[in-house]
C-alpha positions, 0 to 999 in steps of 0.5 A: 658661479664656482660655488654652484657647480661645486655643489652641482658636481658634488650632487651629482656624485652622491647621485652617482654614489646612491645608484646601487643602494637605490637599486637594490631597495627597488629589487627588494621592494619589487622582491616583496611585491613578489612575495605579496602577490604569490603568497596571495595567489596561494591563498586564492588557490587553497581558497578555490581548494576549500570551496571546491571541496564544499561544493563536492561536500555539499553535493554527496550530502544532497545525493545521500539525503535524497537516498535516505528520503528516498527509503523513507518514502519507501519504508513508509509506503510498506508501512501503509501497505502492511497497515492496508493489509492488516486492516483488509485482514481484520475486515474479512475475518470479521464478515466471515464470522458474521456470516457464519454466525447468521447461517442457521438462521438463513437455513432454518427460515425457508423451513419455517415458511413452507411450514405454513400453509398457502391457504392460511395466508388467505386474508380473513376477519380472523384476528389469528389469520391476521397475526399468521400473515404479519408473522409471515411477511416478517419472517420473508423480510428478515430473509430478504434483509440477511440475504442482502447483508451477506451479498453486500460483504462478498457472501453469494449462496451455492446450490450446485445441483447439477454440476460434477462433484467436488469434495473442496466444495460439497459435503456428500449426504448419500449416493444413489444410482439415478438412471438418466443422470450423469454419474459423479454429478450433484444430484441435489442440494440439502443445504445451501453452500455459502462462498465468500470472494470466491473462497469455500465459507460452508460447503453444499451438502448434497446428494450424489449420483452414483455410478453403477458400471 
């Protein structure tokens, strides 16, 4: 019984004995732990930091790249326009020579036919008749089909017989006092003026009333 209290005692002062040690290994472990866990937080935070920053990144990205598409679609749509434009250009440009180039020809066919005579286009056995008649419908067709050409691409034809002259859009041939006729005004029409959009393609050539005071 001696012999086992002896121990008992002994145990129990090494106990005693390695309290402090015991002590301080659990101060230094909880210390670590500590450590562990600030040292983790620290790297949460800087991890939170740097995603945060991306995010921030990421967003100014987005907002520029939709600025730069933004001035590309608008870059773009000038080029459309300034394209558009070129090619409206080129079109009136073209029209317009065209209708001047056919002009002469629309003045000189009202000559030719008032050159024949009614009684010529009289239908007979006779094979010139024959050949004047087709020869004249020809040329009435031709007329028709320029004159359909030009209203087709904006061309419209002036007579402005009667109206106030205006030297922007009439060429004054001659003037002469008419009684009865407003002074200034047109008093006819020796070539017809051609428009094109409401712009002067010729200008009428006219006769002008003359004012006598």
């Amino acid at each position: 019984m001696l012999g086992l209290r002896t121990v008992f005692g002994q145990a129990t002062r090494v106990s005693r004995q390695s309290r402090p040690a015991l002590s301080i290994a659990r101060r230094g472990y909880a210390e670590k732990k500590e450590e562990e866990v600030k040292e983790t937080a620290e790297k949460s935070d800087d991890a939170l930091s740097a995603a945060k920053k991306a995010t921030e990144e990421a967003v100014e990205a987005q907002k520029q790249l939709q600025k730069d598409l933004q001035y590309a679609a608008a870059d773009f749509a000038n080029l459309q326009r300034i394209g558009q434009r070129e090619k409206d250009l080129a079109l009136e440009k073209g029209v317009m020579k065209f209708a001047k180039s056919i002009l002469p020809t629309l003045d000189i066919l009202p000559l030719a036919l008032k050159s024949v005579p009614e009684e010529s286009l009289t239908p007979n056995e006779s094979a010139d008749r024959k050949n004047l008649i087709i020869l004249h419908e020809g040329l009435v067709m031709l007329q028709s089909n320029l004159q359909k050409a030009l209203k087709e691409n904006d061309v419209e034809p002036v007579d402005p017989t009667g109206e106030p002259f205006n030297p922007d859009h009439h060429e004054a041939l001659y003037q002469a006092p008419i009684p009865g006729k407003e002074p200034g005004s047109v008093l006819e029409c020796s070539k017809l003026g051609y428009s094109y959009k409401g712009r002067v393609l010729r200008a009428a050539q006219v006769g002008v009333v003359q004012d006598t005071n």
